[in-house]
C-alpha positions in Angstrom: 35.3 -24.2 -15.2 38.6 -23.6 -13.3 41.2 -26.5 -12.5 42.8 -25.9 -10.0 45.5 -28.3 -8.0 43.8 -29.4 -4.6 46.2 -31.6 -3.5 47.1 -29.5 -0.7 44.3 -28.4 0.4 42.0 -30.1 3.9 38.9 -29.0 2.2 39.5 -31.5 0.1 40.4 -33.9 2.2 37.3 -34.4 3.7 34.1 -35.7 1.6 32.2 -32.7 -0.4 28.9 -33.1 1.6 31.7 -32.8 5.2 32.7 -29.6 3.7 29.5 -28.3 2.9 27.9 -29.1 6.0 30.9 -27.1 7.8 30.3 -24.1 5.8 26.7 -23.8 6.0 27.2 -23.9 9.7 28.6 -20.8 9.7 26.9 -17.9 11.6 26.8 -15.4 8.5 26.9 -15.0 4.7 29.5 -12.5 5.3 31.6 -15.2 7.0 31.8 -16.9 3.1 32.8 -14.1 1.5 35.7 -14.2 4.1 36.2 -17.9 3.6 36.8 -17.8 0.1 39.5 -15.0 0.4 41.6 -18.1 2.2 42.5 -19.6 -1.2 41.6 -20.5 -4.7 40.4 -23.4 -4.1 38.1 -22.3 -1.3 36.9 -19.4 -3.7 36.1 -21.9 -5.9 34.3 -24.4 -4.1 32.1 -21.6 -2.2 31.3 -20.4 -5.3 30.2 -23.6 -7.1 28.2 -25.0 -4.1 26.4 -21.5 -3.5 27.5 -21.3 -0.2 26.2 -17.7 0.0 22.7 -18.1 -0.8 22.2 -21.0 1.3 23.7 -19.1 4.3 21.3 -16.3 2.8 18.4 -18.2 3.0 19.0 -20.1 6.3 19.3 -16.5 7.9 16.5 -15.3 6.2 14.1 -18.0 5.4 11.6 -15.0 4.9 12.8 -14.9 1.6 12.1 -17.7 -0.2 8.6 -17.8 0.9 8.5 -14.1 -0.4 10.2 -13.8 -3.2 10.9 -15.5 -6.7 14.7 -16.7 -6.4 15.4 -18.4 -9.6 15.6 -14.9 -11.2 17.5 -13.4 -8.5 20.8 -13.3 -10.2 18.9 -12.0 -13.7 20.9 -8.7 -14.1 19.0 -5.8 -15.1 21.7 -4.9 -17.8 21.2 -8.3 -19.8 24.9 -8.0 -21.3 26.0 -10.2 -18.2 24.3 -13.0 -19.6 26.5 -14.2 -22.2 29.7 -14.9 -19.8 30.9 -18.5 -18.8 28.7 -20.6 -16.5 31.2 -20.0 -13.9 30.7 -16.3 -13.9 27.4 -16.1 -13.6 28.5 -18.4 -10.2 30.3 -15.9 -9.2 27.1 -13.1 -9.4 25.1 -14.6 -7.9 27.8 -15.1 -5.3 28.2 -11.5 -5.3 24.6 -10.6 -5.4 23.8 -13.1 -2.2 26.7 -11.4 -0.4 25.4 -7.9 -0.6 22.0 -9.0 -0.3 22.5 -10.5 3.0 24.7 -7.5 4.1 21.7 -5.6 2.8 19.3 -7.3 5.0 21.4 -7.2 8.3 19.9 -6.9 11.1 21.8 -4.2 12.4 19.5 -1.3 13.6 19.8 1.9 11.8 16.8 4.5 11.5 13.4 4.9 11.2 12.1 3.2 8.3 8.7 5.0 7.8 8.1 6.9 4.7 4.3 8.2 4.6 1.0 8.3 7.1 -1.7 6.6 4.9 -4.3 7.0 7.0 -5.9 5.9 10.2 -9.4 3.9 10.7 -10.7 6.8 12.4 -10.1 10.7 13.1 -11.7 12.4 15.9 -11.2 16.1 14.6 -9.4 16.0 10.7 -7.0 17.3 9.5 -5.9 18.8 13.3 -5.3 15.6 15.0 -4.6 13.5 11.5 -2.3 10.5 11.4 0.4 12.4 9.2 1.3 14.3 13.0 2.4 10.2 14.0 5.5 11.2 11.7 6.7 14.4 13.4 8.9 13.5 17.0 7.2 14.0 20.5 4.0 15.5 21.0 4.3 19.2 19.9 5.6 21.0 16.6 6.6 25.1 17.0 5.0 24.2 20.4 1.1 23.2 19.0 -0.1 20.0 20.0 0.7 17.5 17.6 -1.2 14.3 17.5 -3.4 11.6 16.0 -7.0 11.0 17.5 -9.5 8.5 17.2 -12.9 9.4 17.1 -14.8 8.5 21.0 -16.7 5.7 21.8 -18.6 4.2 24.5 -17.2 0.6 24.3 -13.4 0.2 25.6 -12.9 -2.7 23.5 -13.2 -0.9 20.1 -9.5 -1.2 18.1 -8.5 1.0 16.0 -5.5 0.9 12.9 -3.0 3.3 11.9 -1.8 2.6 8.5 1.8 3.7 6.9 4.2 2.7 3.9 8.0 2.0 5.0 10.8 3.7 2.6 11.4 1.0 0.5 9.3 -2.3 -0.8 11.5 -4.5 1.6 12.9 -3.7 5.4 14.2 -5.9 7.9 12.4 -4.4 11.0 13.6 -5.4 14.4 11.3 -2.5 16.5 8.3 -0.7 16.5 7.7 3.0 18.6 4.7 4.0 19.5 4.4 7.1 21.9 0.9 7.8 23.5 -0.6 11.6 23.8 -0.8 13.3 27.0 -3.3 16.0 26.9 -1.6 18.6 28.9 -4.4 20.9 27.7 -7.2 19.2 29.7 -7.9 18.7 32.9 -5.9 16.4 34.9 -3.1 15.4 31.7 -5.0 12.5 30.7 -2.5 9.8 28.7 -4.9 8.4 25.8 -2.9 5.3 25.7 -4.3 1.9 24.4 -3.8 -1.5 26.2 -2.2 -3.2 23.8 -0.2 -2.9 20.3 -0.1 -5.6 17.5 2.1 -4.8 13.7 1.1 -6.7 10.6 3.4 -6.2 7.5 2.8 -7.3 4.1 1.7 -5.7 0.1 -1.3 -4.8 -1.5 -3.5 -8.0 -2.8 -4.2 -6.1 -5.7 -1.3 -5.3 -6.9 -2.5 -2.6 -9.4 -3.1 -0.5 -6.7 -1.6 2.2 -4.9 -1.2 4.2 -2.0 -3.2 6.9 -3.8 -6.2 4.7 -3.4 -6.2 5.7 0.2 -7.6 8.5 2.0 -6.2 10.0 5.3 -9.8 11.0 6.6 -11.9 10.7 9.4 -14.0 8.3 7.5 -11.9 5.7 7.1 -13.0 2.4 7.0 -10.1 0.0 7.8 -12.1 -3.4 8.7 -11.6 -4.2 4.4 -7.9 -4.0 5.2 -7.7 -8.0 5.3 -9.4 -8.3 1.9 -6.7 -5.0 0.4 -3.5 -6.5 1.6 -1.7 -9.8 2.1 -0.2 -9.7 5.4 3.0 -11.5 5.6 3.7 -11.4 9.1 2.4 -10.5 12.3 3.4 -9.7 15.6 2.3 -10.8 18.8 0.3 -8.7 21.3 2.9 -6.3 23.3 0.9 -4.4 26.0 1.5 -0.9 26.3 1.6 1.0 29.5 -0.2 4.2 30.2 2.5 6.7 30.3 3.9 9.3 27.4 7.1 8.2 26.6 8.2 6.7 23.2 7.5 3.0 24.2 10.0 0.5 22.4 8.2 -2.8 21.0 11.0 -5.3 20.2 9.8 -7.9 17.7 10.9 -11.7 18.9 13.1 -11.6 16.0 13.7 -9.1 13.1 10.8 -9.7 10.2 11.5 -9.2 7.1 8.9 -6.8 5.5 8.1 -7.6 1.7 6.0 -5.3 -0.3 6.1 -2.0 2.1 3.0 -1.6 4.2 2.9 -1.9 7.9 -0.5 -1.5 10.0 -0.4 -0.4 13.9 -3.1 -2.2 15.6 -4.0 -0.3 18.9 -6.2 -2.9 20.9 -8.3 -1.5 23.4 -8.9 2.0 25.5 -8.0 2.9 29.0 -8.7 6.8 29.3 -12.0 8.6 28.9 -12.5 12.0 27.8 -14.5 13.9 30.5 -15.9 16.4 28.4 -18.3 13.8 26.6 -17.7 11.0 28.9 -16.0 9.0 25.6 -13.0 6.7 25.3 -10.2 7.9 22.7 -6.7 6.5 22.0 -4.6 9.3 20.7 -0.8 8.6 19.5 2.0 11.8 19.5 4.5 9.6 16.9 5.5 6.2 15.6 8.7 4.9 14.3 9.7 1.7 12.6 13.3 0.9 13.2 14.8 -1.6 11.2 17.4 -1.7 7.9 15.9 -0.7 4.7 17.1 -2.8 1.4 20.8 -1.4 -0.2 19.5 1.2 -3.1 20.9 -1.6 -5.9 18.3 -3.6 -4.8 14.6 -3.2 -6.0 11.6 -5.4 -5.7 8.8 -5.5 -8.7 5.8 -7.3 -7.0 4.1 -10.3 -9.5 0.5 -10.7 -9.7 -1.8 -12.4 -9.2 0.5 -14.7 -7.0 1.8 -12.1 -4.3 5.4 -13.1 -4.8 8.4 -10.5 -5.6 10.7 -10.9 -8.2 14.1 -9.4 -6.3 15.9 -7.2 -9.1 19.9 -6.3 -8.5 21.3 -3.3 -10.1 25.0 -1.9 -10.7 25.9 0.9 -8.4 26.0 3.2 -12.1 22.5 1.9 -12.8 21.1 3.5 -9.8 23.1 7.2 -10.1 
């Protein structure tokens, strides 16, 4: 390990668990890396005390309920792993630094990747869910939509189910627009009343996205037994209107193992030509910050967990 002279320095002044409770006060992880660019000595106490990861952590306590953190800092390219004990302090230094500027919650762009399928489709493949992806309601001016199929009951739900573009996004919104049928009589908006996200990964972890079927014979009421959800929203009503409507999540959730489910919770608008209630949805977006490409996720089974894997920006070209 380093010596270095610390005479002169008031971090050292003050008793280790003073200093240590003033830097894990700070607002952000990126606020260490900035810290230990004030000296040596800083550097090196930041780095011995795992500032970084703590700040990590506090910021994103989703984590560590998530995903396996003694092996974060277990490089993919094993050669790392015969320096000194003070530089594999300094990776994982590194690793929680970009890690937590990976997982900012600054907003950036639609995380959704693919329409799985929906829990029911009124007329398939026309109004599929895979229509949810494209902007607004129309595409080379044809109706573009999802429906559900009609029923006489109001209260019936229905699901809309998608995979995000990589195994873990902070998401801080969810869009959902409802369809206006400017094709029947008096526009009718087949909104729902209310909207509810679940995130989470597949309980068995063996399976894949290929195991679903976007078809009108879906069957989402197994989800709960297929998937682990690891968070979910509360109820956000919608109005009946067709806009893009803008669901803000009390605080960005951390989304670990790349599935979210749209829960549309109850119907306002019938159909008169059958006398039928429908919800139909023109497009959904997730906004939210997808994980930096040099980080990867590998899911464990049977216990859920992730094991967080970090690779070199040359590992990844």
């Amino acid at each position: 390990m380093p010596k270095v002279d610390n005479s002169g320095d008031f971090i050292f002044w003050f008793a280790e668990e003073i200093s240590m409770k003033i830097l894990t006060n700070l607002d952000d992880p990126s606020d260490v890396v900035r810290v230990s660019s004030v000296s040596k000595l800083w550097r090196q106490f930041v780095i011995e005390h795992d500032i970084c990861k703590q700040l990590c952590l506090k910021k994103f306590p989703e984590i560590s309920g998530a995903v396996e953190l003694n092996n974060l800092i277990e490089p993919v390219d094993i050669g790392l792993r015969n320096g000194t004990e003070f530089e594999l302090l300094k990776r994982n230094h590194k690793i929680f630094s970009f890690l937590a500027k990976a997982l900012s919650p600054v907003i950036t762009n639609d995380c959704l990747s693919t329409a799985i399928s929906a829990s029911s489709t009124d007329n398939y493949p026309t109004e599929s869910i895979v229509h949810t992806l494209q902007p607004g309601d129309r595409n080379q001016n044809v109706a573009s939509y999802w429906s559900s199929s009609g029923q006489h009951e109001p209260s019936v739900p229905e699901t809309l189910l998608y995979e995000l573009v990589t195994k873990m996004c902070l998401v801080s919104e969810i869009h959902v627009q409802p369809f206006q049928a400017y094709f029947q009589h008096r526009y009718p908006i087949y909104s729902c009343k209310a909207v509810r996200f679940k995130m989470g990964h597949l309980r068995n972890l063996g399976e894949s996205d290929t195991d679903f079927s976007d078809n009108e014979s879906e069957d989402h009421t197994l989800l709960d037994d297929r998937f682990v959800w690891t968070y979910i929203s509360p109820e956000f009503p919608m109005v009946q209107e067709s806009f893009l409507q803008k669901f803000e999540l009390p605080e960005p959730a951390l989304c670990v193992g790349g599935y979210l489910l749209v829960e549309l919770l109850g119907r306002v608008q019938k159909q008169e030509i059958d006398d039928l209630y429908y919800i139909c949805i023109a497009h959904v977006q997730i906004v939210g910050r997808p994980l930096l490409p040099t980080f990867d996720v590998e899911m464990h089974e049977p216990s859920g967990k992730c094991l967080l894997k970090h690779y070199s920006e040359t590992e990844i070209e």
